[in-house]
C-alpha positions, 0 to 999 in steps of 0.5 A, a space after each residue: 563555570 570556566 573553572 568547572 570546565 578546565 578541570 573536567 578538560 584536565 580529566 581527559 574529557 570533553 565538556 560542553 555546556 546545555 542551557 537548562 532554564 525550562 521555557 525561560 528565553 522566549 522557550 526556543 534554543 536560540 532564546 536560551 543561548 542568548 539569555 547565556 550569553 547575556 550572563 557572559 556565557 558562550 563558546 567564546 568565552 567558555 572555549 566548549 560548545 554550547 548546546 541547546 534543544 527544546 527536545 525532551 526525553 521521558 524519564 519515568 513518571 510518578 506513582 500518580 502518573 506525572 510524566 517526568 521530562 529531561 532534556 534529550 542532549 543532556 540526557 545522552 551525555 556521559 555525565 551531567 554536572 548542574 550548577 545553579 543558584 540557591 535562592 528563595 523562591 517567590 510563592 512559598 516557603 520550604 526546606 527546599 525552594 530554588 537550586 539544585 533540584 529545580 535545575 534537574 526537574 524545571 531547569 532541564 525539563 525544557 519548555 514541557 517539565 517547566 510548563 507541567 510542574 508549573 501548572 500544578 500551581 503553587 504548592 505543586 511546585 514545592 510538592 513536586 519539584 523535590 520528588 521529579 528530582 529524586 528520580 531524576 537523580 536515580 535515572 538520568 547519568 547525574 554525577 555532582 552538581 555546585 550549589 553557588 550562594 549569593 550575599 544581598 548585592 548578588 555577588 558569591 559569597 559560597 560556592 559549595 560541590 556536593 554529590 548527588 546523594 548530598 543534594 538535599 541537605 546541602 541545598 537545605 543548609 544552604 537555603 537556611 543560610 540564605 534566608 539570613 542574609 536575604 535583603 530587608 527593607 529598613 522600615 516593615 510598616 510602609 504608606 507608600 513605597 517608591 521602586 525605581 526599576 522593575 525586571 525579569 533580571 530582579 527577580 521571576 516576579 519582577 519586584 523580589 516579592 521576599 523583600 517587598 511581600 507577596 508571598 501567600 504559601 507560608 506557615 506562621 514564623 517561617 516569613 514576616 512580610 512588610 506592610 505595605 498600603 501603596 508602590 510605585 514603580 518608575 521603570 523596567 530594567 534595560 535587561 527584562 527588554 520591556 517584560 513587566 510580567 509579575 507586576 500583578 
């Protein structure tokens, strides 16, 4: 992110940084800032103002009628650059799940593009994500986004620019590439299975249901769940400040 800013600095502008994590942070600007914070991420630290609103902008809607939401600061800015993780993502399996095109339809669609796409279930969001995005790239002032691939510890392991017009196939590419070297259990049959801590900052599910199974919306060969009979689970993640949610 830091190097991100400094070379937009160099080009004479003047960068700041908007939270874009839909209704994650309690859903208020205050709560987002201090999930960013957490991460490290604040004027402190990244030397430009961090804004934050819960304010949204409606872009357009679908030929069905879907409104399309956008975060109203990132929406008057002169340029948007995204950056997010390329993840699997915990319900279903697609050329495109968590990264990029989240980020524009979910991420910076504030409480209320998080709470619509959310509410179309499951294949909603692997149907929908895409397309709010598409728009998204046509109508708000996108100029590029940074596609970051962790290894199975959670650290970088590829940070990859891409253009807007590259987004689809380098989020594709790269969730290929991440689908590879994803974490396995040594064992796929299991009696009983014993996980020390749980969270938020884990996984959205709290246990990564790619690891340990879960996940309802896929096609034969494309995910091989562990069998498991029974998990313990002994205690939540200082980070998920006693949210369990996902649990079930």
């Amino acid at each position: 992110m830091k190097a991100i800013i400094e070379e937009v600095k160099k080009r004479k502008a003047f960068p700041f940084i908007v939270t874009a994590m839909g209704s994650h942070g309690g859903a208020t600007a205050e709560g987002q800032k201090k999930v960013l914070a957490d991460y490290g991420i604040s004027e402190k630290t990244m030397g430009v103002p961090i804004k934050a609103t819960m304010d949204t902008v409606q872009l357009d809607q679908l030929a069905n009628g879907l409104p399309i939401y956008f975060d109203k600061i990132a929406y008057s800015a002169d340029g948007i650059i995204v950056v997010n993780r390329i993840k699997v993502h915990t319900a279903f399996k697609a050329e495109i799940e968590s990264g990029l095109h989240k980020i524009l339809s979910v991420g910076l669609g504030n409480h209320q593009g998080a709470k619509l796409v959310h509410f179309l279930g499951v294949k909603g969001i692997r149907d929908y994500v895409v397309k709010f995005a598409k728009v998204i790239l046509k109508k708000a002032p996108i100029l590029a986004g940074f596609a970051i691939l962790e290894n199975a510890y959670d650290e970088t392991y590829k940070i990859v620019g891409a253009k807007t017009e590259e987004f689809y196939l380098v989020e594709k590419e790269l969730l290929r590439e991440c689908k590879q070297i994803l974490p396995k259990l040594p064992v796929r049959n299991i009696d009983f299975l014993i996980i020390q801590e749980m969270g938020k900052n884990i996984s959205g599910t709290g246990m990564d249901t790619n690891v340990i199974g879960g996940i309802k919306d896929f096609k034969e060969g494309e995910y091989e769940p562990p069998q498991i009979k029974k998990i313990l689970v002994l205690d939540l993640t200082p980070e998920t400040q006693g949210n369990a949610l996902g649990i079930g």
